[in-house]
C-alpha positions as CSV (number, residue, x, y, z in Angstrom):
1,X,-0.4,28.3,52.6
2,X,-4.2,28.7,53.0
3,X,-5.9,25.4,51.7
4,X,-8.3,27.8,50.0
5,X,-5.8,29.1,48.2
6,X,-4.2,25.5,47.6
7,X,-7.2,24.7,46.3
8,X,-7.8,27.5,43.7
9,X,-4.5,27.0,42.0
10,X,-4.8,23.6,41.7
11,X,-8.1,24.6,40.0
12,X,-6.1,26.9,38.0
13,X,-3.6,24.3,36.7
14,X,-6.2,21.9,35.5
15,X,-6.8,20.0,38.3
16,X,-10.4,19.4,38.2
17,X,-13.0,19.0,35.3
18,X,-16.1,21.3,36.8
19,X,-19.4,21.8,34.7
20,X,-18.5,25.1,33.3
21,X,-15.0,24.2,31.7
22,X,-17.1,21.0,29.8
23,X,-19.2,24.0,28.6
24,X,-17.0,26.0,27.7
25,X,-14.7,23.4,25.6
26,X,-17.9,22.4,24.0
27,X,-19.1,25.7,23.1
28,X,-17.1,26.4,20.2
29,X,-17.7,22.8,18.7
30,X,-21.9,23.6,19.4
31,X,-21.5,27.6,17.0
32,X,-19.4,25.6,14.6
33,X,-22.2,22.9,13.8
34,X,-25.0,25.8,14.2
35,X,-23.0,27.5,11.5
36,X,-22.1,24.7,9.4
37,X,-26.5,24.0,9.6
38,X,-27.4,27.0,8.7
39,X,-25.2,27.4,5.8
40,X,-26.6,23.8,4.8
41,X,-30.2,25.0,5.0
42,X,-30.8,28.5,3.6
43,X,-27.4,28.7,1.5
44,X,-25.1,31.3,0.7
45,X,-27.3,33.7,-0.7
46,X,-25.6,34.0,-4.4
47,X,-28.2,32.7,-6.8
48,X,-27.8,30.9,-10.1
49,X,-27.0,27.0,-11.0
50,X,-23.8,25.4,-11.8
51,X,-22.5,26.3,-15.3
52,X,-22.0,22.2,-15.9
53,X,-23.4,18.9,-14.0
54,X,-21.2,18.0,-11.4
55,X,-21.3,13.9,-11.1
56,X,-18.8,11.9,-10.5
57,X,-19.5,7.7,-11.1
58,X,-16.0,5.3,-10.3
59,X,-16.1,1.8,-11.9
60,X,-15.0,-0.5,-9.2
61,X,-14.8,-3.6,-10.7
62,X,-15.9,-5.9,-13.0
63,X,-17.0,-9.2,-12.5
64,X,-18.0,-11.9,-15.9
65,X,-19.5,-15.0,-15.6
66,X,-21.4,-16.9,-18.1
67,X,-24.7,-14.7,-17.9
68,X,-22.4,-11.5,-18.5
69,X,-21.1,-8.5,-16.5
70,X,-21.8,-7.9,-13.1
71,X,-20.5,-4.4,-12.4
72,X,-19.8,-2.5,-8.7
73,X,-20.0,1.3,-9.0
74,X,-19.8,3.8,-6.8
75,X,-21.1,7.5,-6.9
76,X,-18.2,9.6,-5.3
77,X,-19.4,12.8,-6.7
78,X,-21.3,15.5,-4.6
79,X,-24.7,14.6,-5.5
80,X,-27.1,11.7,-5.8
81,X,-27.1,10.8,-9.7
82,X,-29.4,8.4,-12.1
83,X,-27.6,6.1,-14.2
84,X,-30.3,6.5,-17.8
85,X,-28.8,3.8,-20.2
86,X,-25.9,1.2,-19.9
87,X,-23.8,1.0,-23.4
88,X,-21.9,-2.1,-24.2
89,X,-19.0,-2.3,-26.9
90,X,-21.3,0.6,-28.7
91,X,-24.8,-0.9,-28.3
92,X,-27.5,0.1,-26.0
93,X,-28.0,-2.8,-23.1
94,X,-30.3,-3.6,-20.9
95,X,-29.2,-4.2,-17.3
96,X,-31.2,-4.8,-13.9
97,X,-29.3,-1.9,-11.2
98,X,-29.4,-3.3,-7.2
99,X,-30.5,-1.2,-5.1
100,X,-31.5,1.1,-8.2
101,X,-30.6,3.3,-10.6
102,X,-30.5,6.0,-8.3
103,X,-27.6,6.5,-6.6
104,X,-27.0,8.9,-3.3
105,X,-23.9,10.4,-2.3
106,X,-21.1,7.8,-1.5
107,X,-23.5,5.1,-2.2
108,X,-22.8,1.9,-4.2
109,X,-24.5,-0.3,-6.7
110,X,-24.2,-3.4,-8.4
111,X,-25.4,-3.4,-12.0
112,X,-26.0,-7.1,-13.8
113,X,-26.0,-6.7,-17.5
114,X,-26.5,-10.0,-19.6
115,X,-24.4,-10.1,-22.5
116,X,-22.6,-12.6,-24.5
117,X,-18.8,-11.6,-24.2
118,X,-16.5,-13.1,-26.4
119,X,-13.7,-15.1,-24.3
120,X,-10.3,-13.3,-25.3
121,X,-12.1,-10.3,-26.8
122,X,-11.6,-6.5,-24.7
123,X,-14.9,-5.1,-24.2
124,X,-16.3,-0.9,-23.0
125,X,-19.0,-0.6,-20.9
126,X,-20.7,3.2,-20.7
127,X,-22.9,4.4,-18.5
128,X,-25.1,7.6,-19.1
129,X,-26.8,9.7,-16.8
130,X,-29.7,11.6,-16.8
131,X,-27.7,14.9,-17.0
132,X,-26.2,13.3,-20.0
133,X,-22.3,12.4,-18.7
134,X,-20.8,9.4,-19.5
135,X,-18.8,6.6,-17.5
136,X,-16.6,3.8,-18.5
137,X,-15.1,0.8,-17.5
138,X,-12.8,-1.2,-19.2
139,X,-12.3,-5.2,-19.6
140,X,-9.0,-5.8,-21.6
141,X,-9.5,-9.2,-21.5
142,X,-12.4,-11.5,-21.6
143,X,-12.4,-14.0,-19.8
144,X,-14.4,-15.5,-16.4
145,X,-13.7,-14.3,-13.2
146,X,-12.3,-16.4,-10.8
147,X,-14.4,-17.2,-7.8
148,X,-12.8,-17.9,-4.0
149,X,-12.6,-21.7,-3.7
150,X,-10.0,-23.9,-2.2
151,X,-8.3,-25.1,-5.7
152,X,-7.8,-21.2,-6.5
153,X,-6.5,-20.2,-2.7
154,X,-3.9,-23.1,-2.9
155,X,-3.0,-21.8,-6.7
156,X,-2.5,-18.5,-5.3
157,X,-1.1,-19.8,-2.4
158,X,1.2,-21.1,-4.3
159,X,2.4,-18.6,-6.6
160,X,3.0,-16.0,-3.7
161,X,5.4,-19.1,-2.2
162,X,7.4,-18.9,-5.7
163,X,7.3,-14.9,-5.9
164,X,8.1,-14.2,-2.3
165,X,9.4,-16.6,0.5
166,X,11.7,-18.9,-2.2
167,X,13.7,-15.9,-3.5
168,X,13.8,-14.5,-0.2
169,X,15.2,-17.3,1.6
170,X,18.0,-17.7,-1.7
171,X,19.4,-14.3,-0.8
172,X,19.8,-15.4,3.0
173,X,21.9,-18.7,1.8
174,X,24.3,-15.8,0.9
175,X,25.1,-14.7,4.6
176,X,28.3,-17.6,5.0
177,X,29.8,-16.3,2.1
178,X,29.4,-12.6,3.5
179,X,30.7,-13.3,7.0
180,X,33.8,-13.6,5.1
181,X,34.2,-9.9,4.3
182,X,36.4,-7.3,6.5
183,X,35.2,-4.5,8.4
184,X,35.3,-2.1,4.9
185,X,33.6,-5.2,2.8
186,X,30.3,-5.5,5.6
187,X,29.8,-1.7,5.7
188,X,29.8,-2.1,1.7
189,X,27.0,-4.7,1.9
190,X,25.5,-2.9,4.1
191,X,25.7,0.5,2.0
192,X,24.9,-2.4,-0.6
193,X,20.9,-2.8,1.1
194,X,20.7,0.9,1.1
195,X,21.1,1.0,-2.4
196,X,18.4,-1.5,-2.8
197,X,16.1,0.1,0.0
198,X,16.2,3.3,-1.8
199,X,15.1,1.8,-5.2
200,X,12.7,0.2,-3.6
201,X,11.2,3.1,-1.6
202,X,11.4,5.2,-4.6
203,X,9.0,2.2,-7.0
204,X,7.0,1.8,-4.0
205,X,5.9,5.5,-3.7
206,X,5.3,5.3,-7.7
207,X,3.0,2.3,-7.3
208,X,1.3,3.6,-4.7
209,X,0.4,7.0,-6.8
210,X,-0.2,5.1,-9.9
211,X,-3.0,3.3,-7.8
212,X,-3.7,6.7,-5.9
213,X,-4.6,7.9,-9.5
214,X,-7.1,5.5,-10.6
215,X,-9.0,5.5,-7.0
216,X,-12.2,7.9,-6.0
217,X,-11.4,11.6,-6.1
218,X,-13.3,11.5,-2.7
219,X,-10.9,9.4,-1.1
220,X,-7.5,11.8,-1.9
221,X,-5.7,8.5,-2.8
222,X,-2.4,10.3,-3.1
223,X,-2.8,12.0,0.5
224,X,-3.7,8.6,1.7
225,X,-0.2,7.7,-0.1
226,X,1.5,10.5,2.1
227,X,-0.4,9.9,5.2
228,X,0.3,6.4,5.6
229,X,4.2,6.7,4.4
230,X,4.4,9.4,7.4
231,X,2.3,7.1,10.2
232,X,4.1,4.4,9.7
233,X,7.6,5.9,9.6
234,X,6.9,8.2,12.7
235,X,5.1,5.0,14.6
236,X,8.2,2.5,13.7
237,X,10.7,5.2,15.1
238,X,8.6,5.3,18.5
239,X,8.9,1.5,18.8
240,X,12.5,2.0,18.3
241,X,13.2,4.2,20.8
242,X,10.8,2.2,22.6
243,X,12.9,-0.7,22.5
244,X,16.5,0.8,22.9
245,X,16.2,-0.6,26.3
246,X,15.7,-4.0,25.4
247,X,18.5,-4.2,22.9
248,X,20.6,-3.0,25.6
249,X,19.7,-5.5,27.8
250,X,20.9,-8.0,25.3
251,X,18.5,-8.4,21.9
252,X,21.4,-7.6,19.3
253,X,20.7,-4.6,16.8
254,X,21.8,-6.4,13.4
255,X,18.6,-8.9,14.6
256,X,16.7,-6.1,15.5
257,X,17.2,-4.4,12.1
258,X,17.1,-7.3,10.0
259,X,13.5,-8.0,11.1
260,X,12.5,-4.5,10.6
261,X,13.7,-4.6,6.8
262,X,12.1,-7.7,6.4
263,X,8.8,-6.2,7.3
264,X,9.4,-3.5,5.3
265,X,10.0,-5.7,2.2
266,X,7.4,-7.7,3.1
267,X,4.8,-4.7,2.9
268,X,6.6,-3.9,-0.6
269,X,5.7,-7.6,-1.6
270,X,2.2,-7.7,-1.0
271,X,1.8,-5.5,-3.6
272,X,3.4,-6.9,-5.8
273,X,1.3,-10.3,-4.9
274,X,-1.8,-7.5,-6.1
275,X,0.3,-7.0,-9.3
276,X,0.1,-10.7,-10.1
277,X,-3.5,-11.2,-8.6
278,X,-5.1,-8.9,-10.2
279,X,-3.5,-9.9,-13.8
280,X,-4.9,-13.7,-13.4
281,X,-8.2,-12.3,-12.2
282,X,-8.2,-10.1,-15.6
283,X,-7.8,-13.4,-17.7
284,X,-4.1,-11.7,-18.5
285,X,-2.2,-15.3,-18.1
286,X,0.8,-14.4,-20.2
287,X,1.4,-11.6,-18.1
288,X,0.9,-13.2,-14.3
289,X,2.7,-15.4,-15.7
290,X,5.9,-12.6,-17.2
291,X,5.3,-11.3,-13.5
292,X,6.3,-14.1,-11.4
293,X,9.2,-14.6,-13.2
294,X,10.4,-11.2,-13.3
295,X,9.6,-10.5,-9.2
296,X,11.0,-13.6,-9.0
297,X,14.5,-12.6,-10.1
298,X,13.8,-9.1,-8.8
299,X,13.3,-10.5,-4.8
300,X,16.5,-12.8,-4.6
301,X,18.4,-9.8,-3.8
302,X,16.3,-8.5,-1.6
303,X,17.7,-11.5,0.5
304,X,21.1,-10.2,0.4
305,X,20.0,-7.0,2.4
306,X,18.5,-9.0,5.0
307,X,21.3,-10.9,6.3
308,X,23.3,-8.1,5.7
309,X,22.8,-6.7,9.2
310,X,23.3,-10.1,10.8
311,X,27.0,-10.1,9.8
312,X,28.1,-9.7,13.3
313,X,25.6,-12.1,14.9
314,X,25.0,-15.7,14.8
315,X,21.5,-16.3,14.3
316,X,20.1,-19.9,14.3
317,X,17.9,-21.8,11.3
318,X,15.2,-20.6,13.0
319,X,15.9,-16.4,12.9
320,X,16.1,-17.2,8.9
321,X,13.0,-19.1,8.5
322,X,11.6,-16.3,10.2
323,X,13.0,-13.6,8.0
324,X,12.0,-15.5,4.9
325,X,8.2,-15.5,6.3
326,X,8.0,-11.9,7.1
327,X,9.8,-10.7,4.2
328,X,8.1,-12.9,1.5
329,X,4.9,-14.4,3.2
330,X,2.9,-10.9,2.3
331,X,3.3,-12.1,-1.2
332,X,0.9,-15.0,-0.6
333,X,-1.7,-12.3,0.7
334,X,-1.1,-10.0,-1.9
335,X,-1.9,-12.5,-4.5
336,X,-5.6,-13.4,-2.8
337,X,-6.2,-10.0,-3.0
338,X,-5.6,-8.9,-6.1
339,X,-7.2,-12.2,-7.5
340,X,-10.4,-11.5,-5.1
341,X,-10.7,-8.4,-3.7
342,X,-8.6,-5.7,-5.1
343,X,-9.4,-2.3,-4.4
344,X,-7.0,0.6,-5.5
345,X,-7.7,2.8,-2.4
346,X,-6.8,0.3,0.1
347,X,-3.8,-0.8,-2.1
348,X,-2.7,3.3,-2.4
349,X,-2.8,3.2,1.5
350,X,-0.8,-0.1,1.6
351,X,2.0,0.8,-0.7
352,X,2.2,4.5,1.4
353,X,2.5,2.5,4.9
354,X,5.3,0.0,3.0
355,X,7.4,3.1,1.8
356,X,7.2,4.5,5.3
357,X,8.4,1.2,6.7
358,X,10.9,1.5,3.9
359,X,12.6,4.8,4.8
360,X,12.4,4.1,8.6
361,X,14.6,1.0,7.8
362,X,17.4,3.2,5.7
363,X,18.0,5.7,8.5
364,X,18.5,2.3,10.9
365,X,21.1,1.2,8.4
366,X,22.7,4.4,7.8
367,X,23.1,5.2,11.4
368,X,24.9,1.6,11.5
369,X,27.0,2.9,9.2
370,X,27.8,5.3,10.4
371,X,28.8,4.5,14.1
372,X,31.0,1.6,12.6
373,X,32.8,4.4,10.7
374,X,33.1,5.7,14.0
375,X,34.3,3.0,15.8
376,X,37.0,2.0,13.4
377,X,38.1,5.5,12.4
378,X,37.1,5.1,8.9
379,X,35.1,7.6,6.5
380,X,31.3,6.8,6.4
381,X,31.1,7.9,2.9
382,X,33.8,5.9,1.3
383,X,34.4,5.0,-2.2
384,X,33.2,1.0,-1.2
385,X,30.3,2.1,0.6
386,X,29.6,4.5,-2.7
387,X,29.8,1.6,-5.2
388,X,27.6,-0.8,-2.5
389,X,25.2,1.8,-2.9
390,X,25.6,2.5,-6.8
391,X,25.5,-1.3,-6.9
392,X,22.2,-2.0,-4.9
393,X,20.1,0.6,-7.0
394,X,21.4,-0.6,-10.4
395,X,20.9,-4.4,-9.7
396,X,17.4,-3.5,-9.0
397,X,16.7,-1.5,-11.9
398,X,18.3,-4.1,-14.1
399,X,15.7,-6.9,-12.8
400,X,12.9,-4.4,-12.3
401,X,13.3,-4.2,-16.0
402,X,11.7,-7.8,-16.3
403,X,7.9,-6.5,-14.8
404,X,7.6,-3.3,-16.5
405,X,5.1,-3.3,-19.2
């Protein structure tokens, strides 16, 4: 063959990057923008103004110390806005706004508003613009926000120990008794985790809207929801085929598994450590309180569905210490959040990349299942593996009872 001719079809097939191709991939991308700028800067060309103002102000959070309220807002609507007057509990306030009154697009402000809030009291804070729409934010209780200091991160600490790692680690002293069980009695524990794993997908996806709902419109909390449940479970099933190599050349897939639901349920956790946070950093006591014993109860079976696929192995001390971390240690975390830094749009994300984990972590399970029905001649969907399943959701349901409100 002529090495001309070598040449031009390697040309052909995308062999080289020349000048002219850059051009020509960026060319589209340089009309778009032109477009897109010229839309911007002379408009459409229909005339006439918006029948209403559009203005959009979120409430972030709210902070009270002994001066008062210090308030985080953010402007997430498609326009800069001016916040006029600040109202509190029905009374006109004054307030000092940092870095103004004004707002632009996405920007955010922190507005300081002295007033003497009665401890135990709920209190409404308005604010009006200047095209007349009104805000709110809510305190339900007052009481003083706590600030990050070492007594409060051990207290935390603490509590995310009790919620998370000690119920854990209760389910996993279950494993002797389950090593006991015949073939049909493991693949009903096992249907036994599904059961729980689909409860627990299901409430996470709930939590995670119920958050989604109260974020900024701007930031589609409920896509984020979606987008992070589908990321995570795509990315978790590329590391699994990933590592069907290694487990061939000896890691054990009951290990393998059991570490993968344990992340899962430690992503589930966290949020409920921002449940609990969030509650003692609202002055809500009684309820934190209500909340750790009711997740409490809730996790110990989670424990059971960890050391469900380890029947067949014989992991050390060590594996289970480890289990108990991943799967409850996100509790501690959650708790310093929610106490410090809550944010319902990151949370929305969090609870959509738990769910994913979630749901990658059934299909694992159920494919076990299923190739120990395979292996022993038995039926997949059996009666046992029915009721393990029936079982798992209703246990969880019974003790999810305990933490709704």
């Amino acid at each position: 063959m002529n090495p001309v001719e070598t040449h031009t079809q390697g040309s052909r097939m995308g062999g080289g990057w020349s000048f002219k191709t850059i051009v020509l991939g960026l060319l589209p991308l340089i009309l778009l923008a032109a477009i897109v700028g010229f839309v911007a800067k002379v408009g459409t060309g229909i005339e006439g103004e918006a029948a209403a103002p559009i203005e959009q102000l979120n409430v972030e959070r709210i902070k009270m110390n002994t001066d008062g309220f210090v308030v985080t807002v953010l402007n997430s609507g498609p326009e800069a806005l001016t916040i006029a007057q600040t109202i509190v509990d029905d009374s006109f306030w004054n307030a000092s706004y940092e870095p103004g009154p004004t707002l632009d697009r996405f920007g955010r402000g922190t507005i300081t508003i002295p007033y003497p809030w009665v401890y135990g009291d709920p209190h409404q804070i308005k604010f009006i613009t200047t095209k007349g729409l009104i805000f709110i934010g809510e305190v339900a209780v007052g009481a003083p926000t706590p600030e990050p200091d070492s007594k409060r991160f051990s207290q935390y600490a603490l509590i995310g120990f009790y919620v998370g790692i000690i119920p854990v680690g209760l389910g996993l002293l279950w494993y002797p008794f389950m090593r006991r069980f015949s073939v049909r009695g493991t693949q009903a524990v096992l249907a036994f985790t599904v059961g729980l794993l689909v409860f627990l997908v299901v409430d996470t996806f709930e939590e995670g809207f119920e958050l989604a709902a109260k974020s900024p419109g701007m930031f589609q909390g409920s896509g984020l929801v979606w987008f992070g449940a589908l990321l995570s479970l795509l990315f978790l099933l590329a590391v699994d085929q990933m590592n069907e190599r290694r487990m061939d050349r000896g890691l054990r897939e009951g290990r393998s598994v059991s570490y993968k639901l344990a992340t899962g349920i430690g992503l589930h956790n966290f949020g409920e450590g921002l449940a609990i946070g969030a509650a003692f950093a609202a002055g809500e006591a009684a309820l934190g309180t209500f909340l750790i014993i009711g997740f409490t109860l809730h996790n110990i079976t989670e424990g059971v569905g960890i050391a469900a696929p380890l029947l067949k192995d014989k992991p050390t001390l060590k594996t289970f210490v480890f289990l108990a971390l991943i799967a409850g240690g996100p509790a501690i975390l959650g708790t310093w959040t929610g106490g410090f830094l809550f944010n319902d749009t990151l949370a929305a994300l969090f609870f959509g990349i738990g769910a994913g984990a979630i749901l990658q972590v059934i299909l694992v399970i159920s494919r076990m299942i299923w190739k120990e029905s395979i292996e022993h001649r038995m039926a997949s969907v059996s009666w046992s593996n029915f009721m393990g399943i029936a079982l798992g959701i209703f246990l969880m349901y019974v003790t999810a009872m305990l933490v709704k409100f």
